[in-house]
N, C-alpha and C positions, 0 to 999 in steps of 0.2 A: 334874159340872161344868155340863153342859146346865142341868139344872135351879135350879141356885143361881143362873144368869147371868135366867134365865126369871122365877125366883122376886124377885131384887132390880129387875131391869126390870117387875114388875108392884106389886113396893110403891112405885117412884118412878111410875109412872103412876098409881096410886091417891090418893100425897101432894101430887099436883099435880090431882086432881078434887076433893080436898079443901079446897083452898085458892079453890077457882073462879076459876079459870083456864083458861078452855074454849076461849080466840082471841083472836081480834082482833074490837073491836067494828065495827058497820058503819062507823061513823064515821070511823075509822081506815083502813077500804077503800075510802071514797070519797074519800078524801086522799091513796092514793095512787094511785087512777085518774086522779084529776083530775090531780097532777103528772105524770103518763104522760103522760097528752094536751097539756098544756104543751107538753112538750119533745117530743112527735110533732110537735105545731103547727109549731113553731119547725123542727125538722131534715131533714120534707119539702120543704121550699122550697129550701130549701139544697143539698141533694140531689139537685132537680131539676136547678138553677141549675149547678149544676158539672158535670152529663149536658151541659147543652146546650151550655157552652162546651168540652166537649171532643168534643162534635159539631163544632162550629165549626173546632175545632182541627182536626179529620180532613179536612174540604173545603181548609182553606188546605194542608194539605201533599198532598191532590191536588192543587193549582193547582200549587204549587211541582215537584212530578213531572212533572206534563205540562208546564212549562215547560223540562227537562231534555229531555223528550223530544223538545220542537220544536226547539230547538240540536241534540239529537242527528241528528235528521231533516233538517233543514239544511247541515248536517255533512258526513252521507252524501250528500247527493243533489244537493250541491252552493247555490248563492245564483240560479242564471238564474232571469230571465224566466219559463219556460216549464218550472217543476220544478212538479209537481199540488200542492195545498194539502194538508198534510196534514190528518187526520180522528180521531175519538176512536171510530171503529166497529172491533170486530172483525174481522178476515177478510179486510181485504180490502188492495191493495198501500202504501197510503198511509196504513195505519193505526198510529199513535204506538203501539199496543199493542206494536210489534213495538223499539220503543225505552224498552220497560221503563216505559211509562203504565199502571197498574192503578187503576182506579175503586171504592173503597171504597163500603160500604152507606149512609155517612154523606153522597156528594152524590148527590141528585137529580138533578141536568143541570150539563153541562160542555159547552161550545163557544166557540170564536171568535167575537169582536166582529159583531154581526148587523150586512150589508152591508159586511162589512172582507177585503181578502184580506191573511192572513198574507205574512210574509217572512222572508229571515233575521236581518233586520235589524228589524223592524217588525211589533210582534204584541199582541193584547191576549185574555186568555181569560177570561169569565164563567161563575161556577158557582154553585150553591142548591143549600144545606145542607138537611136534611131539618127542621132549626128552621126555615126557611122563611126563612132568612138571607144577602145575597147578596152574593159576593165576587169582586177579580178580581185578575189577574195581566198585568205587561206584558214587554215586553224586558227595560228597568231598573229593575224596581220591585220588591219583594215583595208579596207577597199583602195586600192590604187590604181593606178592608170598603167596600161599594158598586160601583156594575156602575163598567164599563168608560166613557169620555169620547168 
């Protein structure tokens, strides 16, 4: 059986060296390198381009979290005067991390409006995406594109 399967598989390899039929000509291989590269051209960009808006997308729902978590902190610790700002650092007694803020790979820096003191009532947060894209969050607002006013 072996050998009959051996013996018919080497007269069809034979009756197709006979006929010259050896490949593909180059011709042929450079046409379809070239359409390769086409469509690499074209699906790279695209590919990126969707990376980075779901980069983008990961910083606004950090802002949207740590906006949950200043109402949380607010919440807790009361509206005075005289309740410490809260902070986006670990460890320490005012930090939102203990209200369920977790800072994803995708922003680079998160903080309060430079020279603003939060409230419970009154707050704005700035944050940059690692696209180097910069977003911010207020009381009433959702997350939108561009710093804080």
């Amino acid at each position: 059986m072996y050998f009959r399967l051996m013996g018919k598989l080497n007269a069809r390899r034979k009756g197709l060296l006979e006929e010259d039929e050896k490949g593909f000509t180059l011709i042929e291989l450079l046409v379809v390198v070239i359409i390769i590269g086409i469509l690499a051209a074209i699906a790279i960009p695209i590919y990126i381009g969707v990376q980075n808006n779901a980069k983008d997308a990961g910083v606004k729902s950090d802002l949207a979290n740590a906006k949950t978590a200043v109402v949380a902190y607010y919440t807790d610790k009361g509206s005075a005067a005289d309740v410490p700002k809260p902070t986006f650092d670990k460890g320490t007694s005012t930090s939102l991390a203990t209200y369920g803020y977790t800072q994803s790979a995708d922003t680079t820096s998160i903080g309060f409006k430079n020279g603003s003191t939060p409230t419970s009532t009154s707050f704005c947060i700035d944050a940059v995406g690692s696209t180097g894209s910069l977003f911010h969050i207020d009381d009433s607002n959702g997350a939108t594109t561009g710093a804080c006013k």
